[in-house]
C-alpha positions in Angstrom: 0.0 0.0 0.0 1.6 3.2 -0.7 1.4 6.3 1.0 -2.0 7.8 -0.5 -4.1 4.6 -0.6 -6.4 4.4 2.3 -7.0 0.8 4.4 -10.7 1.3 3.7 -12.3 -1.2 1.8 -14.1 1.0 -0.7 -17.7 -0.5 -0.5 -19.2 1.3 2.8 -20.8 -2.1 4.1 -17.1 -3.9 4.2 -16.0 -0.8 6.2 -18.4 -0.5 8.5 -18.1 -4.6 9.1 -14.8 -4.5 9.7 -14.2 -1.4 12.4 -17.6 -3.6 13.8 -14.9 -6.5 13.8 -12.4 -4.5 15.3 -14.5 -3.2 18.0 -15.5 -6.6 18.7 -12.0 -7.8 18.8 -10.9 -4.8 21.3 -13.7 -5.8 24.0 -12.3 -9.3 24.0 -8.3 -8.0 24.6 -9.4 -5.5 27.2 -11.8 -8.3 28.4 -8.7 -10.6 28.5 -5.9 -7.8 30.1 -8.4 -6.3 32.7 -9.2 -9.9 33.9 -5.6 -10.7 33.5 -4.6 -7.5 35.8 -6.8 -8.0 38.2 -5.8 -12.0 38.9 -2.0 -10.1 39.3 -3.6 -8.0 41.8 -3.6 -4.6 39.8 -6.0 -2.1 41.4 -9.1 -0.6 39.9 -7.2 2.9 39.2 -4.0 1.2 38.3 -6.5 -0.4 35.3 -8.4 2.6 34.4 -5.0 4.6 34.4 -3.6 2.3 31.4 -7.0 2.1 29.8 -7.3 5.8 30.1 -10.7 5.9 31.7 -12.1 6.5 34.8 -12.0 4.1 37.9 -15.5 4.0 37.9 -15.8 3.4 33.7 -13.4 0.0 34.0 -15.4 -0.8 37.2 -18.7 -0.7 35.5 -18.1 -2.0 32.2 -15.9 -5.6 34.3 -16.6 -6.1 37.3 -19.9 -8.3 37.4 -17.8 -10.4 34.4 -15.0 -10.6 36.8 -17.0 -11.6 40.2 -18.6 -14.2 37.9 -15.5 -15.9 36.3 -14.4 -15.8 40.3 -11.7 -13.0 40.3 -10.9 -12.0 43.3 -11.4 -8.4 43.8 -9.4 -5.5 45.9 -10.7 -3.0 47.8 -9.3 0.4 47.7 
C-alpha cells in the first residue's frame, strides 16, 4: 500500500463490518488484560490509568464479568 491509498475497503458495508470486527476484537483484549490485571492484583485505578478511563468506567463495564469468572477483587 503506498502512501496515499487508504485501508478502507471502498464498498461502505465492508468498512463498517470490519471497524464492527475491530471493535468486537478490542472488547475481548481488554476483556482478557483487565481480567488478567486484576488475577495479578492490579488495582481498579491502576487499570483505568492504562486504559485511560475512569475508575468508575473500568469498574462498570468488568466487574460483574469478573466476580462471575471468580476474580478475586481488591478493595481500595
Amino acid at each position: 500500500m503506498s502512501g496515499t491509498e487508504s485501508p478502507v475497503p471502498a464498498d461502505p458495508a465492508d468498512a463498517l463490518a470490519a471497524v464492527a470486527a475491530l471493535r468486537r476484537l478490542a472488547d475481548r483484549i481488554e476483556d482478557a488484560a483487565v481480567e488478567q490485571a486484576m488475577r495479578e492484583g492490579w488495582s481498579w485505578p491502576q487499570v483505568a490509568e492504562a486504559l485511560g478511563v475512569t475508575r468508575q468506567a473500568v469498574h462498570k463495564k468488568h466487574a460483574k464479568r469478573l466476580v462471575d469468572a471468580g476474580v478475586k477483587l481488591r478493595r481500595r
